[in-house]
C-alpha positions, 0 to 999 in steps of 0.5 A: 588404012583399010577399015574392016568389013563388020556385018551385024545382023540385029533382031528385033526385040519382041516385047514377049521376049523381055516379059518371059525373060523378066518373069524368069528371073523373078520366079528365080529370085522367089524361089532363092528368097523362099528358100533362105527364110526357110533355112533361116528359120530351120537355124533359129529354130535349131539354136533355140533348141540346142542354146535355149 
């Protein structure tokens, strides 16, 4: 049986990559959690009004 010929070619991890790929993603979660407890609150604030 003839095995199959693979090339991969790998790249080397730089550190700089994986911190700004990190740092990404908090910046996303921040702005993701910012943005519910603001709603969260907008709603409390909405039913206390409506349901006193």
């Amino acid at each position: 049986m003839a095995e199959a010929k693979q090339n991969i070619d790998f790249e080397p991890v730089q550190t700089k990559d994986i911190i700004a790929d990190r740092q990404t993603g908090w910046a996303a979660f921040t702005r993701a959690t910012s943005w519910a407890i603001g709603l969260i609150v907008l709603l409390l604030i909405a039913l206390k009004f409506l349901f006193g």
